[in-house]
C-alpha positions in Angstrom: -185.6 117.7 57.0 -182.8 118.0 59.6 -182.8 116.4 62.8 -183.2 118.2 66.2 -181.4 117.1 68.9 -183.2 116.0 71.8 -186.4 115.7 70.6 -188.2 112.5 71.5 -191.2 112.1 70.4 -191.2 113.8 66.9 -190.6 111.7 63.9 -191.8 108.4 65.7 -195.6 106.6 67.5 -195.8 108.4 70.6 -198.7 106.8 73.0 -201.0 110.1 74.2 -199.7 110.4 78.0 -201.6 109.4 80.7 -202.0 112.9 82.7 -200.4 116.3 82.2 -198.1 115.7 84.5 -196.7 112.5 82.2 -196.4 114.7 79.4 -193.1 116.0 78.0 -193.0 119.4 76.4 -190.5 119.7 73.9 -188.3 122.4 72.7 -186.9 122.7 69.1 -184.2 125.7 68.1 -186.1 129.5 67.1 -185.1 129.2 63.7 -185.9 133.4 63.8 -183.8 134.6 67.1 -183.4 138.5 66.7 -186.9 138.5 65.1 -190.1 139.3 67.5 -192.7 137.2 65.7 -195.7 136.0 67.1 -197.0 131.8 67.1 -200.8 131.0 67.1 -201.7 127.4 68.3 -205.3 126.6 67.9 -206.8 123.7 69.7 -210.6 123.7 68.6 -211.3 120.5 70.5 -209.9 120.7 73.5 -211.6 118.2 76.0 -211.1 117.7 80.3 -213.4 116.2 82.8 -215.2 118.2 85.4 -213.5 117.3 89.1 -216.6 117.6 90.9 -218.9 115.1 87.9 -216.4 113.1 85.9 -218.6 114.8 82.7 -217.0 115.9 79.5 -216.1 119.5 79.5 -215.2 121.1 76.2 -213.3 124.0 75.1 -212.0 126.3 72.3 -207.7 127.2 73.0 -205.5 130.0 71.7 -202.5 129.9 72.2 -200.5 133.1 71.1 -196.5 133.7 72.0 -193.2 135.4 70.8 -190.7 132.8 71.2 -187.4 134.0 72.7 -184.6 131.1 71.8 -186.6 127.9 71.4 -190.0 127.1 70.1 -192.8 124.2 71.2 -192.7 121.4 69.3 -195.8 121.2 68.1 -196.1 117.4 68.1 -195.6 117.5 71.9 -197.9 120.4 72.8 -200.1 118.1 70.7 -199.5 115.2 73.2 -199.5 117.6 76.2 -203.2 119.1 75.7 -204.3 115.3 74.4 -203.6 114.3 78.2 -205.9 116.6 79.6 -208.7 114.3 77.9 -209.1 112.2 81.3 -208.0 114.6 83.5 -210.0 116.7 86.3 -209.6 119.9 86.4 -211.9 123.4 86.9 -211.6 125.5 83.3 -209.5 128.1 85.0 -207.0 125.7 86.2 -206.5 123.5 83.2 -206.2 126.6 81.0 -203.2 128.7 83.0 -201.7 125.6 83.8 -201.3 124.9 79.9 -199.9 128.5 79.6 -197.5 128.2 82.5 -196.3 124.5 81.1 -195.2 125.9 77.7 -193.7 129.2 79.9 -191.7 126.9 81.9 -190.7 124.9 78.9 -189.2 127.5 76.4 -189.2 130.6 78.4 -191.0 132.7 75.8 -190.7 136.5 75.8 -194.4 136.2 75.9 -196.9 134.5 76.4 -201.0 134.3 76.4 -203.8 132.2 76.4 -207.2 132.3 75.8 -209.6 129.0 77.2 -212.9 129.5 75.6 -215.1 126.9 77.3 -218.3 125.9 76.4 -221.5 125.9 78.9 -221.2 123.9 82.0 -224.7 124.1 84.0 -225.7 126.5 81.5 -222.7 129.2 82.0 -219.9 129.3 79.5 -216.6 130.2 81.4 -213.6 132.0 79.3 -210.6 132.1 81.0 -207.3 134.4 79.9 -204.0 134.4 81.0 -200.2 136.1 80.2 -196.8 136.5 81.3 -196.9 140.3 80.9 -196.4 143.1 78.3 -195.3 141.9 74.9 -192.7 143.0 72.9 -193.3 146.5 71.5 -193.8 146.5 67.9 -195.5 142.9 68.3 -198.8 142.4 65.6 -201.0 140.4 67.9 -204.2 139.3 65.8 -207.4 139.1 68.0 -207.9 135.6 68.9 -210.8 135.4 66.6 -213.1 133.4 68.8 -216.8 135.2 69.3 -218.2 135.5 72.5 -220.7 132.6 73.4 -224.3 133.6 72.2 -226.1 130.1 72.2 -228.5 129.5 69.2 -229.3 133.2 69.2 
């Protein structure tokens, strides 16, 4: 496996950071430029707190984009959404600030993101976000997450 430069926290124990803001995003190389591809990250157990109660909220994230010259590295974005486990945020706000985090870290051609939260007070919330058109030609699977529908 050949070494990237500047990447810190691959390869080595990384303590999960504190808070989102703590947490380094790191870019590796597109080993594809000149080919519009698309990368699915899936984070099935996504956890925050609620601001308002301190509670547990829970949540279902796609992440879909078409890298431009660098690529997350996965090991940090796993760090990244790890810090979000004691963190207070609303649903909308912890779900486009994860998009806009990777965005401003490797300046994708596109981006989007789909939070798919489960019920707080009864009412799931799903919350979607992206950077604009993607690239024509693009196959962009459907996220593959159902809508909520309780035990029903």
């Amino acid at each position: 496996m050949a070494k990237v430069k500047g990447l810190t926290q691959l390869g080595r124990q990384t303590a999960l950071p504190a808070s989102p803001d703590e947490a380094v995003l790191e870019a590796a190389p597109n080993p594809q430029i000149g080919t519009d591809y698309l990368i699915r990250f899936t984070a099935p157990e996504f956890t925050s707190l609620c601001p308002m109660t301190g509670q547990p909220d829970f949540a279902h994230i796609v992440i879909d984009y078409a890298p431009a010259k660098t690529i997350v590295e996965s090991k940090s974005l796993k760090l990244f959404l790890g810090s979000f486990r004691n963190h207070g945020a609303f649903h909308e706000d912890c779900t486009v600030t994860i998009g806009k985090r990777i965005v401003a870290a490797i300046k994708p051609k596109w981006l989007r993101i789909g939070g798919y939260w489960y019920p707080r007070g009864g009412m799931p919330i799903d919350v979607f976000w992206q950077t604009g058109t993607a690239p024509r030609g693009l196959w962009i699977p459907d996220q593959g997450v159902p809508a909520y529908r309780g035990r029903g």
